[in-house]
Structures are given as C-alpha cells and as structure tokens.
N, C-alpha and C positions, 0 to 999 in steps of 0.2 A: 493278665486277664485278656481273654480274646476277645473279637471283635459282639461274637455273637452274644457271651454275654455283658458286655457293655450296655447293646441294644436293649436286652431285658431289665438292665435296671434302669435305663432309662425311662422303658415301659412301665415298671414299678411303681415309677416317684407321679407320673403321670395316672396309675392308679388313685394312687392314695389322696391324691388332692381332687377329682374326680369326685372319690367315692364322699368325700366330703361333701361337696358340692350339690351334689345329687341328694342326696339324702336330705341337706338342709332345706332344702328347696321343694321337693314332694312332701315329706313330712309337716312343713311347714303350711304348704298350701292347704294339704290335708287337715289337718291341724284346727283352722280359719274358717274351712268349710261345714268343719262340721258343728264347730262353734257358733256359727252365722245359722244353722239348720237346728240349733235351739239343743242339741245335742250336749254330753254331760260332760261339765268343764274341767275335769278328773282327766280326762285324754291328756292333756296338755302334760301332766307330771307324768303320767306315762310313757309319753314319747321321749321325755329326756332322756331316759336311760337310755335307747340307742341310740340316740345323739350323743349321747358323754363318750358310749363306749367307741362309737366310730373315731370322735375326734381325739380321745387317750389314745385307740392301739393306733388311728393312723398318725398320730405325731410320733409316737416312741417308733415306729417300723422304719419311717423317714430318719430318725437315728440312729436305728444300729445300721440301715442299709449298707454304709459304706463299708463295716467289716463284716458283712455276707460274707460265707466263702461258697452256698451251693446258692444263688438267686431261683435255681429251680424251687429246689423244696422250700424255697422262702414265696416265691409266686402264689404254689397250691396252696400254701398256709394262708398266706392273704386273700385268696377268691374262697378257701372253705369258712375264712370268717365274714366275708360278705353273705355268706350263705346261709350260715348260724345267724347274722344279724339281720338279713331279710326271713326267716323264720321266725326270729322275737315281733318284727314291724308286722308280721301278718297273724302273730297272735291277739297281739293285744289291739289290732285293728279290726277285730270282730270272725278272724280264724276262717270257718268257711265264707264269712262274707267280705272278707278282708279284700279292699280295690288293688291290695301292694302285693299279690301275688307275681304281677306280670315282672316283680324289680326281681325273680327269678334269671328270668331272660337275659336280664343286662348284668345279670354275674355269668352268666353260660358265655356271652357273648365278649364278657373280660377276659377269661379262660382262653379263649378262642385266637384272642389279641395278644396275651401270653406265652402261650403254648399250644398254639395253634389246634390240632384234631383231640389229639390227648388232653390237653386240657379244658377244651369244651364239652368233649363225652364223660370225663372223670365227673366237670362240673355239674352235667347234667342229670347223672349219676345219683351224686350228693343230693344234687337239690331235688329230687325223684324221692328220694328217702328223706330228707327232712320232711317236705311237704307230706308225703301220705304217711309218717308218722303224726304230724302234726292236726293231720287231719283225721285220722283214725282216734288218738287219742281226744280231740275237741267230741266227736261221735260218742263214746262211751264215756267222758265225762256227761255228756248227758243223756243217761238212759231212758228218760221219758218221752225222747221225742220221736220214737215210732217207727215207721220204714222208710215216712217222706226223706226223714232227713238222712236213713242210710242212701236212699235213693241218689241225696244231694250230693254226698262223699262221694257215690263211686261214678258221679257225672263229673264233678270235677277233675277229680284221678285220671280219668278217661279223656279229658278234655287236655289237662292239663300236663301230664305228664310224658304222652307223644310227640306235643308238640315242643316240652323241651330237648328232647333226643333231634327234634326235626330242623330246631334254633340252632342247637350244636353242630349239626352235619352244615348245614350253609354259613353260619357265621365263621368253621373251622376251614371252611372252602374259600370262604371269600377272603379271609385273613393271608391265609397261603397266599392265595392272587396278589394280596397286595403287596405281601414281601418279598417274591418271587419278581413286582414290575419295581419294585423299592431297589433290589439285590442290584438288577439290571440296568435301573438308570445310574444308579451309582456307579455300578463299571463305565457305563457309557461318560457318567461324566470324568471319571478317572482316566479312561484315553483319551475325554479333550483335552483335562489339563497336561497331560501326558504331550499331547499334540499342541497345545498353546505354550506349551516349555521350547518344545522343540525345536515350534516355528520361530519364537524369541529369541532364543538361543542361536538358530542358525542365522534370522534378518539380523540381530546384533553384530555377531559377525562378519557382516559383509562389510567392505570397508566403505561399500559406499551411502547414503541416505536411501532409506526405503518407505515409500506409502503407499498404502493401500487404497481403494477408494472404492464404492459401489458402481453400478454400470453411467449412471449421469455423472458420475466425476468426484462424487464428494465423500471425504475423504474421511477415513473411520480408522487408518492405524496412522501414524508416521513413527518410524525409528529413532531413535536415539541420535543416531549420526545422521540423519537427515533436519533435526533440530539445530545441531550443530552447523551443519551447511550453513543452513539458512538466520539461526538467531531465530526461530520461531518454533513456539513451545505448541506442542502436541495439543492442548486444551485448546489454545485458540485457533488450529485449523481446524479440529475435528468440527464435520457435517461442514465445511464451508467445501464450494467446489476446486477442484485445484485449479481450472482456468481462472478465478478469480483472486486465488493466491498467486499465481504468476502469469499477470496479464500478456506475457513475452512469449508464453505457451500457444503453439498456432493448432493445438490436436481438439477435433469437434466432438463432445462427447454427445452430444445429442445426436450423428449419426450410427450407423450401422458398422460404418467401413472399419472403424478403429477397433470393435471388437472382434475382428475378424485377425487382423494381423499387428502384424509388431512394430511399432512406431519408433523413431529417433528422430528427437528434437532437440536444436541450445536456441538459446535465449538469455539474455540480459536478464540480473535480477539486481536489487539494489538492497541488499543487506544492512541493516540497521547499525551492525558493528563494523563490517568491512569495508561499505560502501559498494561501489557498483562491481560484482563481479559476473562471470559468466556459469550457465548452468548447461548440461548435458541430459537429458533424459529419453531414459527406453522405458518405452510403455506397453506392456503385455499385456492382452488378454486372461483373463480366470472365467473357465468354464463348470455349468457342473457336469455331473456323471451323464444326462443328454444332451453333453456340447449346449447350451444355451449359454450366454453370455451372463455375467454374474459381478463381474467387477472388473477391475484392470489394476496390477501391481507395475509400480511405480517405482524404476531407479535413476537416484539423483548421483551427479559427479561434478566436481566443481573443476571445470576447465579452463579456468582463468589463466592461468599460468600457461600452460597448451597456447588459450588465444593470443597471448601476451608475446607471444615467442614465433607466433606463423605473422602476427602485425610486426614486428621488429624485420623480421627476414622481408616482410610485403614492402615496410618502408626503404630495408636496403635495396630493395630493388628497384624502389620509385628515385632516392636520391640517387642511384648509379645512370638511372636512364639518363634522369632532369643531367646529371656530370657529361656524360655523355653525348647527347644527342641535343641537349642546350632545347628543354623543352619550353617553348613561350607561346604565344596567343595566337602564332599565325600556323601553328600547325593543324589539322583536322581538314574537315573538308571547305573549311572556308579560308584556306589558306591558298596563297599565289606569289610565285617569286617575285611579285611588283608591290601585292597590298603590305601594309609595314603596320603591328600594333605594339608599336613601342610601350612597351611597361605594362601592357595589359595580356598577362601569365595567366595559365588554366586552361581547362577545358571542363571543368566540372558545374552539375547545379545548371546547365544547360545557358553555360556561355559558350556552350559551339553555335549554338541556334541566335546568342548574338552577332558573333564574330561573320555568322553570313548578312544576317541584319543589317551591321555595321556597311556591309562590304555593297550592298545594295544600295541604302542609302547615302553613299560617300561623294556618291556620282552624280547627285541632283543637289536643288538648294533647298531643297525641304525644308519647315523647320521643326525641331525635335525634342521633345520633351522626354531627359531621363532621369527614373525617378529611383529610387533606393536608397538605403541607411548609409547615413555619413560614413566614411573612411571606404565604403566598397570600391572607389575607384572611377567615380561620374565624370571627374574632368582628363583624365586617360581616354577613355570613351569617346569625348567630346574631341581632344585633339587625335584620334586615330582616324574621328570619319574626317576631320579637316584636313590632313595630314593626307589622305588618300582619295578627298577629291579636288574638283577640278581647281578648287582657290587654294591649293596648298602652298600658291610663291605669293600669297596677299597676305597679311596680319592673321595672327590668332590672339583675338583679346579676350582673356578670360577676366572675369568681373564676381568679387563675393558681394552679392548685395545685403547680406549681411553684418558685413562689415565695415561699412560705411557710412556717416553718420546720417539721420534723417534729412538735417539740413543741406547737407552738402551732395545727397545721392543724386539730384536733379543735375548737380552741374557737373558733377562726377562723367553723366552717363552722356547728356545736351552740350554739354558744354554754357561756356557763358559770355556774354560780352564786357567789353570793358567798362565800371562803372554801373555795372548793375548790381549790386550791392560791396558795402564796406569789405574793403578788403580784395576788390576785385579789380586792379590794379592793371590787367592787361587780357586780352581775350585766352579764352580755354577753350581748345575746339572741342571735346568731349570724346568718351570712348567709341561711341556711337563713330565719330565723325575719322577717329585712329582706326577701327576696324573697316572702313570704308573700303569696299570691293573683297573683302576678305569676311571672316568668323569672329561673332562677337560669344562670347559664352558666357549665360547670366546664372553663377551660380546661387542655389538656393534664391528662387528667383521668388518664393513663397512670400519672403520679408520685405517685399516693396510693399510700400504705401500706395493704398487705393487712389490717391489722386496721379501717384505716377504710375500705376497698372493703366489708367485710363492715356497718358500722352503714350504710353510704351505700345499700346493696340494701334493707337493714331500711326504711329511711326511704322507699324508691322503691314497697316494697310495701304499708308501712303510713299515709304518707303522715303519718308522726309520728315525735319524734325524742325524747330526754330529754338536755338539755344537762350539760355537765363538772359532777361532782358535785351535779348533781339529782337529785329521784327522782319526777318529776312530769314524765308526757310527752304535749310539747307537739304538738298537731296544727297540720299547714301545709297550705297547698294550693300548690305549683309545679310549673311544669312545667321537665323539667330539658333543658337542651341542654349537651350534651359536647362536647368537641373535642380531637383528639390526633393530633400530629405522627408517633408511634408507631404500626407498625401493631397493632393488640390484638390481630387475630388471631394473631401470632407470638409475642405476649405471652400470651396465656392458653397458648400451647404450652408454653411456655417455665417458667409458671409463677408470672408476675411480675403474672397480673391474671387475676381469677377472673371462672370462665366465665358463671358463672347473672351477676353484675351487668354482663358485655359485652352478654349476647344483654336484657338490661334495657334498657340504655340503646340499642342498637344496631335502635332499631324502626323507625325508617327514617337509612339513613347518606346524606349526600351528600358525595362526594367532590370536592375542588375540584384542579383540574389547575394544576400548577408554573405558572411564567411564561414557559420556555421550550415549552411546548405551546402557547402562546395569544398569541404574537407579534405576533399581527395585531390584537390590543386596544394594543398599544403605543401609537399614535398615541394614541388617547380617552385611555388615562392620562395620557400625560404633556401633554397640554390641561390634565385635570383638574384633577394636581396642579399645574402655571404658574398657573391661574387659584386655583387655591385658596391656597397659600404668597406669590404677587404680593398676592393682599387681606391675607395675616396681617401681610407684612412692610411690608404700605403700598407699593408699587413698581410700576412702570407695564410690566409685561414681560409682552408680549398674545401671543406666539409661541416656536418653537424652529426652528430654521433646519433643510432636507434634509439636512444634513451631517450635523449633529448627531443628526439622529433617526435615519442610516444607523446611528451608531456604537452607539446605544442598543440599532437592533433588532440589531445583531450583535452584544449581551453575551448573556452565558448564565443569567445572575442567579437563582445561587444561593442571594440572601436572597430572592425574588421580587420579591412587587411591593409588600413594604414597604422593600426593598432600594432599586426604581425612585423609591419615594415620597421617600427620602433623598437618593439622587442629585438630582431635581430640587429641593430643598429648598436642598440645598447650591448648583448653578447658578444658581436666582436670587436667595440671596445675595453671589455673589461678582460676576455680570452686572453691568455699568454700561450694558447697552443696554438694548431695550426686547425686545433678541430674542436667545435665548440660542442661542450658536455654540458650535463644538468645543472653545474656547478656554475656555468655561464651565465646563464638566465636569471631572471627578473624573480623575487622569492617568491611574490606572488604568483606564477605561474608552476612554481615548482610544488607549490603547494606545502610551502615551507609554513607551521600554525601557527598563530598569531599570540604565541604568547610573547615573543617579542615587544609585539606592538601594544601588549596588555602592561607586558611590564613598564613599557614607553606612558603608556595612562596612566600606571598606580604613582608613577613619580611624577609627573606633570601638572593630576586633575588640579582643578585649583580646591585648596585646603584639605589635597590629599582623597585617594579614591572613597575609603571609608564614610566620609564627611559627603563628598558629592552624590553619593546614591542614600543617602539616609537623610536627604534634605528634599523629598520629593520632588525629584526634577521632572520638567518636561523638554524631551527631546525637542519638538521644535523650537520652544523657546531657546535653549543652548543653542541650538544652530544657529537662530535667529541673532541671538546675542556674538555671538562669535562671527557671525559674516557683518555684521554692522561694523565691530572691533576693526574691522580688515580694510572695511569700505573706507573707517576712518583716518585709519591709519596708511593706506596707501595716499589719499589726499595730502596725508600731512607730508608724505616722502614729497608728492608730487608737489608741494607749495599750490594746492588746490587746483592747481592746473586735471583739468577731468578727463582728457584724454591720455596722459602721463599715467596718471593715475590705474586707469585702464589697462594700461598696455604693462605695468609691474606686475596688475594681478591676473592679467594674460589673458581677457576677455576683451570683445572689442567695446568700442565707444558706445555704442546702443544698448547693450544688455549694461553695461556700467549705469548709464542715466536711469537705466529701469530699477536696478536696485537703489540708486538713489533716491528717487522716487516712492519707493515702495518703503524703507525708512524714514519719508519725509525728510533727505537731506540734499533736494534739488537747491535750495538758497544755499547750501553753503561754497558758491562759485566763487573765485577771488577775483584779485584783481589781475593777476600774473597770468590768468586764462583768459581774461579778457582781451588781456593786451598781445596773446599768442595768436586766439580767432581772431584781434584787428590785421595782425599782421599777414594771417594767411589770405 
C-alpha cells in the first residue's frame, strides 16, 4: 500500500468518529431545543434512527477498513451516506424548514478533505439531488398549499444549491493548499532528518569531542566523544555556557571578535574519572546564508599526553642546565662574585627581587622582619644577609623561640646571674650577650610572651639588657633579624603581639613565597639537594629521572621546600642507582592509593574495622582519645620527666605542656622532673 493511500485511510478513520460526534452533538442540541420550545416529544424517537444508523455503519466501516483494497470507492461510499443521512435529518426535522440543511456543507467539505475537487463536486452533486428531490417531493406531498409554498421550494433550491457547488470549489482549493504545504513540509522535514543523520554521522566520526553552542556560548549539541573526553553527559551541559563548563577557557563570547575568526585555546580541566588533564580547542564560527554569526562549533582534543611529553623534555632541560651551570641563588641580576647565598636556590615566584633585597640590606644594621610559611627557607635568608654584611666575622646566633620553654626563654635569651633562681648555679650571659657585635636571629619570633615582647623592644631601643636577677645592665650591640610563620599583623590585632615592638622590628620585611608559587625553582633544588645529600651519604647518585621530577613538580608541598629537602634525602637513601626514579620516592608523593594503608586500618581498628564504624564514632573524639594514649604513654617512656617526654614525640617542650593542659594532665609531673629542672 502506498503512501497516498495510507493518508486516505487515515482520513477515513478520522471521518467516521467525526461524523459521530457531529451528529450527536447538533442532533442532540437540536433535540433539547425544541423540547424546551414546548415542541412535540415524538422528535426524540425520531432522531434515533439516524443516530443508530450513523453509529452501526460508522462502527462496522472502522471494521472492515483494514481489508479495503480500493479506500477510494470506500471514501465516496462514506460521504454518499453522510448524504443519505443528512437528507433523513432534514426530513424529519420539518424538510423545508429543516435548520440541518447547512450539515450539507460539512459533507461537501468531507469529500473535499478526501478527494479533494472530485470529491467535493461529486459531493455537491449528490447532495444538489437529494435535497431538490427532497424538497420537490415534501412540495407535492402537500398539494394544498398553493404557490407560496412552491415559491418557498425554488427560493431554497436557488439559495441553496449554488452555494453547494460554491462550498465545493473553495473547500476543494483549500484542501489542495493544504496538502500541497503538508506534501512539502514533509520533504522539508525528510532532508532535515536526512541532514541531522548526516551531520551525526559525520561529528561521530571525528575522532575528536565536538559541541556546538549558540552565539553567547551555550551549548545545544555535545558528541559522544566529547562526553567521553570530559566524563560529562550531554544532558547536563546542554544550555549551560561553555566558559562556565571549562572555567580554563580564556574565548569571550560576549564579544564580537570570536565570531569573526577561528580561535585555538588549552587549558586545564579536571575530569571527574581522569583527574586533571589538559584540553585543546578550536573554535569556529557558524554563519547563516547573510554571514551573520549564529553560533560557533566546538572541537575538543585531549592533549595531555603532548603536554606531558614537551614538560618531560622542559624539565630535561632544566635538570641539564641546574648539572651544568650549577644553578643557585646568586645568579640573575642580583648576583656578584663577592655576595654568597648559600642554600638559598631559585629564582622563581620573585625571589630575584629578593635576592636584590637581600643584597641591599646586607650592608646596613637594619632590622628585619621575614615572614612566610615554615620550611620556605627564613633562616638561609637571615644568614645570607649576615653572611654578606659587614658583621660577617662576629656570631650568627639563631634562636627558635618557640622551642624553648616559657620559663627558661628569659634566661635563654638575658641571660642570668648566679643564684637567681634554683638551679642557677653559676652566671649564663645569654644569647643576647653571645651575639654581641654580630646577628642574633629570632626565629618564629610570634611565640614570645607579652612580658618579654615588652624587655625585647626595651633591649631594641636601648640596645642594653640586665640579665635574670641582676641588677647591672649590660650593653650589646646586634642587629636583630626576626622571622615568623604568623602573620603579626593579625597578631597585633588580635592582641597576642604588641604593636610599638612589630613596627620595631618590621623595618624592612621580606617576604619569601610558598614552594607552590615558585615551581619552576624545582628542578635547581632538587640537583641541589641530589648533590648535596649524594656527598653526606657517600653515594654516587648525579641525577633524577623526567618521571620523577613530573611527580615532584605536581606535589603541592605543604612543608615547602624543607619538606622537598626531606623527600630527596629520603630518595637517595633508599636509590641503589645512580639515578633517582619514581620508584625512589616517598609513596605518598607517587601517588601510590591508599589501599595499603586501608588495609593497614581494617586489621589494626580496635575490634576490627566493621565494628568501629558501626558504633557511631566521632572523629574528633578518636583523635582526641588517641593523642591522650600517646601523651600518656610517652610520660610513661619518659618516667614523667616532660621534657623527655616531648622530645620522643618530637614536639617541643611548650606545645607538649599545652596538650597537657588541655587533657588536664599538667599534675601528673614526677618526681624524676623535678629533680632534672633542680639540677638544670
């Protein structure tokens, strides 16, 4: 069966429940109306009958329809008995005065729907001869009623039967039009999908991710292989913009410029299954047929492996330089064959602009306040400007005041006299009084106690101190350099460091930047340190492989770059080559996962992993309970001695008291500490 007539019976079945409808509906109204107008209630069993006979043939038609073999001559069978059955409806609805004359029209205009010209002139035809039969014979059934009423017949005829030829001509015209615009969108939509095959067909093929987006950016296809790229499913970018999907993307959609030409961009993206890789994309313009800009197609390529391999060659060229050329601190422009920055490697994250810093103020006795994250390298700093000025043949005493106990940091620093308290057995002249003409260096100078922030300004302005129970005050001459992981100026906000001795010491600061700023000193370190740890430990290890140095420059290293100086410490310990591989390194850094250490929990927890997380723990409690375990148990190593104690769990004496404290296990002091602080 071809297409055309498919359509017709489709139109058919659409008749027949129609002509149902219709019918029920006037008839009915009709029906109600005239019952309501006091009219004879006899209508009612008369209008069944075409109501039965529409609802019998159109149920049995909708039966045989599907073994039609001509749907034509089955068409005009069904519109001649809409025809036949709007001539019974306008008999017995009063013939010439019948209101259902006009349900003529809407069978011309079936026909029309049908069978377009031919069957609405056939229709009009028929129904032209029913009606002026119908009307001719209601006439001379009643011969008594004279001329008016032929009069009446051939006004109707006259009325009525031009204008069904007139119904048929436009409803057969208008029918056409619309199959003819019906015919044609359907082609039209057959070559989009024709063209929506194609374009799928050929974007799937391309081996790389493809999207599409409107002219603001936001994105209406992605490919298959650009899902895959990225780990994100079509549904949830679709209408989001793509700068928003890959914030690494630097193309403005909001100007002009990008729809004009062809963009290439990479950028970082961090993929949900891969982790962080890199992306490449070219961005074209989509115009329409007047050049107006329309959208921009989008190909993606995942270059990772490319960047992976021009960083491997970048780093062999940085470890052959640092072999070569023995790259360290005094090169750039703030280097001179006289100034010397021992241990302090780099030039990146804008330590050149220290390294002049440094070189400036080396030459005065300023004092100096440097501030940055533990392990960056503060007291290298502090002995390079010592070291290269003019006190470099007087002491360099550096000082962690943090590590020193509260009680003892006064004497530590003043010094004391003999018999000024237990234990003080003969004079201590103090560091203060050892850096005398030379560099005292106070590191983490943040942790002094406000009463000796207050004698430390005394000493900065008077440049004299009087040690623990003396009364005779000694003059010094230092110059002080500070250093603190803390910032002071949130400290002096705060309360915890007073303001007149920050802006004292803080007469010029240099701040040294993290190790993740200055990445690109990575390579010269770790030369440095291979070469410097290969001579401590006697070992013949002259390099570190690309591999190894990708994984180094991809940690983040939060000790810095006394953290880095461990790491390699520990690789050419463990190395048996002469060249340190990934294999070297620390697991944690290799990025080795932690099921080890999972498996190291499922057999350790206490009463088994199972048990431990189904007994609603709370993390800090475990922690809490476990660092007390420790506290207590290093006391016991230590026979309660608390500095002992300390020094097992490798914190200094001051942060030991404080978790003490903070368990409420300051009494449990013995006797065997007491008699260690008599003796000191």
């Amino acid at each position: 069966m071809n297409e055309e007539k498919r359509a017709l019976i489709r139109k058919i079945k659409w008749l027949l429940f129609l002509r149902v409808v219709i019918l029920s509906f006037f008839l009915g109204a009709a029906a109600l109306l005239h019952l309501f107008k006091g009219g004879d209630p006899g209508l009612f069993r008369y209008l069944q009958f075409p109501l039965i006979a529409a609802y019998v043939i159109s149920i049995v038609s909708a039966l045989v329809l599907r073994w039609v073999q001509n749907p034509v001559l089955f068409a005009h069978a069904q519109i001649d008995f809409d025809v036949l059955l709007v001539t019974g409806i306008v008999l017995i609805t009063g013939d010439i005065e019948s209101p259902f004359a006009f349900l003529y029209n809407l069978a011309i205009v079936n026909g029309a729907i049908l069978l377009f010209f031919r069957g609405a002139f056939i229709t009009a035809g028929f129904s032209s001869f029913c009606y002026s039969a119908l009307l001719l014979w209601s006439h001379y059934s009643r011969a008594g009623d004279g001329l008016a009423a032929a009069g009446q017949v051939v006004a109707n005829l006259m009325l009525n039967v031009p204008a069904f030829f007139v119904i048929a001509y436009l409803s057969g015209l208008l029918a056409r039009k619309v199959y003819e615009a019906e015919r044609l969108l359907k082609e039209k939509q057959k070559d989009y999908l024709d063209l929506e095959a194609l374009k799928d067909a050929l974007i799937q093929g391309v081996g790389s991710g493809v999207a599409i987006t409107d002219i603001k950016g936001q994105v209406n296809y992605f490919n298959p292989r650009a899902q895959a790229l990225t780990s994100l499913q079509e549904a949830a970018v679709k209408g989001k913009k793509l700068a928003d999907i890959f914030p690494g993307l630097t193309c403005n959609f909001d100007g002009v410029s990008e729809a004009k030409r062809i963009v290439v961009d990479e950028f970082p993206f961090t993929d949900a299954q891969k982790g962080n890789i890199h992306l490449r994309l070219t961005l074209a313009p989509l115009n329409d047929p007047s050049e107006q800009p329309i959208g921009f197609v989008c190909i993606f390529e995942d270059v990772t492996k490319r960047k992976e391999l021009e960083e491997k060659v970048r780093l062999g060229d940085e470890i052959r330089k640092a072999r070569e050329h023995g790259l360290r601190g005094d090169e750039g422009d703030a280097a001179t064959s006289s100034f010397q920055f021992d241990g302090v490697v780099g030039r990146g994250g804008g330590v050149e602009n220290i390294y002049r810093l440094v070189q400036k103020v080396a030459a005065t006795t300023t004092n100096v306040l440097i501030a940055g994250d533990s392990g960056t390298g503060k007291e290298l700093v502090a002995r390079a400007i010592h070291s290269n000025g003019p006190r470099k043949e007087r002491p360099f005493v550096p000082v962690n005041c943090g590590a020193i106990p509260e009680n003892l940091i006064e004497s530590e620093l003043f010094g004391h006299v003999r018999g000024a308290f237990t234990g003080a057995v003969s004079d201590h002249p103090g560091l203060f009084k050892q850096a005398d003409g030379g560099t005292i260096f106070l590191d983490e100078v943040g942790e002094l106690p406000l009463h000796l922030q207050v004698k430390l300004l005394r000493v900065l302005q008077e440049k004299a101190f009087t040690p623990v129970g003396g009364s005779k005050q000694i003059k010094v001459d230092v110059r002080v350099i500070s250093a603190s992981n803390k910032d002071l100026r949130q400290e002096v906000e705060k309360g915890r460091f007073r303001e007149d001795l920050f802006y004292r010491l803080n007469v010029v600061q240099i701040t040294l930047p993290p190790l993740r700023n200055r990445k690109e000193d990575i390579p010269s370190l770790v030369h440095f340190f291979v070469e410097k740890f290969a001579t401590v430990q006697g070992k013949k290890v002259e390099e570190i492989s690309s591999e190894a140095l990708m994984e180094l420059m991809s940690y983040n290293y939060p000790g810095n770059i006394r953290e880095l100086e461990n790491i390699i410490e520990h690789s050419v310990a463990v190395t048996g080559r002469n060249i340190i591989t990934e294999e070297d390194l620390p697991p944690y850094i290799r990025g080795v996962p932690i099921s080890e250490e999972v498996k190291l929990f499922e057999r350790t927890a206490p009463g088994g992993a199972d048990t431990f997380f189904n007994r609603a723990i709370s993390l800090d409690d475990e922690l809490a309970t476990h660092e007390k375990c420790l506290l207590l148990g290093a006391l016991k190593r230590a026979n309660g001695v608390q500095k002992r104690a300390a020094e097992l769990l490798g914190i200094n004496y001051r942060s030991f008291r404080h978790r003490l404290e903070k368990y409420s296990l300051l009494g449990m002091k013995s006797q065997p500490e007491a008699e260690e602080q008599s003796s000191e």
